[in-house]
BALOBA-1460 file (C-alpha; in Angstrom, 3 decimals):
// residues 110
<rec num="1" residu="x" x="23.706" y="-7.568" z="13.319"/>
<rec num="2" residu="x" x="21.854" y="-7.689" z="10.109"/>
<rec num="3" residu="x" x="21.601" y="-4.267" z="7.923"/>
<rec num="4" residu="x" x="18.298" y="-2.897" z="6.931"/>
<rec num="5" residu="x" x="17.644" y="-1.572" z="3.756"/>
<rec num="6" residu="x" x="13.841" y="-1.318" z="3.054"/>
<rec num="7" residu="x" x="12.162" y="-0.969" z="-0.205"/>
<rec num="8" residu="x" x="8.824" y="-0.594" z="0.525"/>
<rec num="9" residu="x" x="6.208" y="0.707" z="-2.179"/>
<rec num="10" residu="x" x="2.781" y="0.971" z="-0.467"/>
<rec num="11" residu="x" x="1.028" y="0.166" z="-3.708"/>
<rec num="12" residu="x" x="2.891" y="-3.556" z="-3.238"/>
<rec num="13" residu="x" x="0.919" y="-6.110" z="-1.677"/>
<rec num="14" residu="x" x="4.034" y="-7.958" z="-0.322"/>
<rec num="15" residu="x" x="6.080" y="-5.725" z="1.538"/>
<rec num="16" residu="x" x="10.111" y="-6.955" z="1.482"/>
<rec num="17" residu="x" x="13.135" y="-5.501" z="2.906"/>
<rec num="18" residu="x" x="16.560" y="-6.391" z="2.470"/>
<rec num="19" residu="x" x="18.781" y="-7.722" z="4.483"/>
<rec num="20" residu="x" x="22.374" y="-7.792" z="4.377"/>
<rec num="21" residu="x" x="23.769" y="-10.353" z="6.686"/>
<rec num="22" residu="x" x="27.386" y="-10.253" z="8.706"/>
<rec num="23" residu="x" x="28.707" y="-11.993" z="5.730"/>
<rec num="24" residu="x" x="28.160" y="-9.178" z="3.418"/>
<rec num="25" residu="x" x="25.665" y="-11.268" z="1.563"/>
<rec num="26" residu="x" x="22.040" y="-9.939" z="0.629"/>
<rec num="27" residu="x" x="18.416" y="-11.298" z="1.158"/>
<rec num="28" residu="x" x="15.773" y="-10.060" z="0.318"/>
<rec num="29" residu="x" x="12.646" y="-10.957" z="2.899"/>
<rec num="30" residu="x" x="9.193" y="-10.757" z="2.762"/>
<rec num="31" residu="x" x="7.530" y="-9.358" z="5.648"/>
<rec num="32" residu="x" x="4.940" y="-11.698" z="7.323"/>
<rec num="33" residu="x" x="4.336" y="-9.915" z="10.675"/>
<rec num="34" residu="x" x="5.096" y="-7.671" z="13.526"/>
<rec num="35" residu="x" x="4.464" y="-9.094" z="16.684"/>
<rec num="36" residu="x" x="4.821" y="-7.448" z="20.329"/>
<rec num="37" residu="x" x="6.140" y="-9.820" z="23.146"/>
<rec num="38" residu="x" x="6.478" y="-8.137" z="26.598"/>
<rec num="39" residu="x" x="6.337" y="-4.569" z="25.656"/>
<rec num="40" residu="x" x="8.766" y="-5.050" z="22.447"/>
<rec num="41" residu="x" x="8.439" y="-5.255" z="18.883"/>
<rec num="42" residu="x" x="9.683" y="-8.168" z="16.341"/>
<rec num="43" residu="x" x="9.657" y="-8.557" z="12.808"/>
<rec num="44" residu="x" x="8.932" y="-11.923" z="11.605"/>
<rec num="45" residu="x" x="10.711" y="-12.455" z="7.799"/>
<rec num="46" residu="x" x="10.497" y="-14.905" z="5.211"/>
<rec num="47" residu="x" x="13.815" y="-14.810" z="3.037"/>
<rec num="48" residu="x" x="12.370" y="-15.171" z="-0.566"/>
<rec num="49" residu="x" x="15.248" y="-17.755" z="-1.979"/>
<rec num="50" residu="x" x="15.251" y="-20.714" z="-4.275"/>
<rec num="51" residu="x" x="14.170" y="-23.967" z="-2.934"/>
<rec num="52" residu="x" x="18.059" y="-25.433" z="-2.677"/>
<rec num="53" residu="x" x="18.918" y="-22.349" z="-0.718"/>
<rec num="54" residu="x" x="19.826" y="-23.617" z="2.805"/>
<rec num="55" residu="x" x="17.286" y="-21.042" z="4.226"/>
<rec num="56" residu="x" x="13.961" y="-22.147" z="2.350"/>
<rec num="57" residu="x" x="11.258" y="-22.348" z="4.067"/>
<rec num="58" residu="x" x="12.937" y="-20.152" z="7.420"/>
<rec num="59" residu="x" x="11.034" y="-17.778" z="9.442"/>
<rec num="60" residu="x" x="14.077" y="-15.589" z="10.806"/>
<rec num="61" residu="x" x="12.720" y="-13.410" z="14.095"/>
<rec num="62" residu="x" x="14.360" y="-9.460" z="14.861"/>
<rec num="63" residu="x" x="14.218" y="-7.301" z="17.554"/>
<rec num="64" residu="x" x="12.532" y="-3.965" z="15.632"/>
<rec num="65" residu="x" x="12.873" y="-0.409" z="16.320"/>
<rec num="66" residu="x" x="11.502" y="2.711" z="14.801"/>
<rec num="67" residu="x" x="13.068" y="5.936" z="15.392"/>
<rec num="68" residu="x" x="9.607" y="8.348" z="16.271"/>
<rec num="69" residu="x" x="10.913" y="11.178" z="15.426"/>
<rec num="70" residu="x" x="11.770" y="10.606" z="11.844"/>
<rec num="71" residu="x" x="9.300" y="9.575" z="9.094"/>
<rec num="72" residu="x" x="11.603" y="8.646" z="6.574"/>
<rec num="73" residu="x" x="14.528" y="6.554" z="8.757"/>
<rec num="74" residu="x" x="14.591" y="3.403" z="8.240"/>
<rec num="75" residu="x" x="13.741" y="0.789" z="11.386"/>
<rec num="76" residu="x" x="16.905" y="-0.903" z="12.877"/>
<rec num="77" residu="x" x="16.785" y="-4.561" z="13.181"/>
<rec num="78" residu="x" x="18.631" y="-6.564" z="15.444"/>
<rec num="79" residu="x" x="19.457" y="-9.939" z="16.417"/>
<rec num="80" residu="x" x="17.519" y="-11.597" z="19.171"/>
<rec num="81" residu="x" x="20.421" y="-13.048" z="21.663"/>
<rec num="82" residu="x" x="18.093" y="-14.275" z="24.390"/>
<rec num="83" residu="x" x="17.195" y="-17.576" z="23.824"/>
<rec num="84" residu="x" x="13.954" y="-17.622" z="26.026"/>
<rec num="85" residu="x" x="12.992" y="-14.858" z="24.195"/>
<rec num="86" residu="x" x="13.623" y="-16.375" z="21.574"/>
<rec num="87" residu="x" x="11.588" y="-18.810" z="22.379"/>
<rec num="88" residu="x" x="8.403" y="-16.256" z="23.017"/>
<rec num="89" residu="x" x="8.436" y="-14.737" z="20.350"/>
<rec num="90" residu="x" x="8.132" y="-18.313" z="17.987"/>
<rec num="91" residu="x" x="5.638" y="-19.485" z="20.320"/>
<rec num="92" residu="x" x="4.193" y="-15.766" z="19.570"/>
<rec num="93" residu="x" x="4.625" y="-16.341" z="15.787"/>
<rec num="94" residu="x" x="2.845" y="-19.911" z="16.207"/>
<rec num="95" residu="x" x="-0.393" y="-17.944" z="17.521"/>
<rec num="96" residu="x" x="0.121" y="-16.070" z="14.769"/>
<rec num="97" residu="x" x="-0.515" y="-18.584" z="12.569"/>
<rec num="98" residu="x" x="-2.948" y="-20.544" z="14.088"/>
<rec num="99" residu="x" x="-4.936" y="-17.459" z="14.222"/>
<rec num="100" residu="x" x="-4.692" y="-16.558" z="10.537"/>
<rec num="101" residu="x" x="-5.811" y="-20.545" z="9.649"/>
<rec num="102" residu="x" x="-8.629" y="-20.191" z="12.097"/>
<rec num="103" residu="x" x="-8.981" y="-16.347" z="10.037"/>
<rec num="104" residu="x" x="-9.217" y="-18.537" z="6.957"/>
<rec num="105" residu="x" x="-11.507" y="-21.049" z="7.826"/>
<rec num="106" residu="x" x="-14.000" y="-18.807" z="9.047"/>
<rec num="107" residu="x" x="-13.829" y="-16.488" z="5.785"/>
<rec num="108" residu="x" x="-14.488" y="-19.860" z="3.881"/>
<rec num="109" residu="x" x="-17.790" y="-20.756" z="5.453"/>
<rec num="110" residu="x" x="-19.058" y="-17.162" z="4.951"/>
């Protein structure tokens, strides 16, 4: 289960967390998204890392929680073990994305 430690500043424009992974390694991860797929939330991260770094280019997908009752916890991530969930929540991500091209587009022509 991966670790989160966020450092969020609001006056950022990219929001990151860091992640350290079962290895004991860290990564820091840029936030792209939270989605909702049947009634639960996932984070969808982009691990900021060199181009030679086995996980350029990744979009890594967590379960995410948020503890209500306390402001200032941090949210606990945690790995998605159902594969056809899995699977629903990158075919969530994908509209995602094809929503924020078609987003794009549209701003363009304005």
């Amino acid at each position: 289960m991966a670790k989160n430690d966020e450092n969020m500043n609001p006056e950022d424009t990219d929001i990151t967390v860091e992640l350290e992974l079962d290895d004991g390694s860290k990564v820091n991860c840029a936030i792209i998204t939270i989605l909702t797929v049947d009634g639960q939330d996932y984070i969808c991260l982009l691990p900021m890392v060199d181009e030679d770094d086995e996980n350029y280019g990744e979009v890594w997908f967590y379960e995410y929680h948020e503890d209500g009752d306390d402001e200032d916890s941090d949210p606990d991530l945690a790995y998605i073990e159902d594969d056809e969930v899995y699977e629903k929540v990158a075919d969530a991500f994908d509209e995602f994305l094809d929503g924020q091209e078609f987003d794009e587009i549209i701003e363009s022509e304005e």
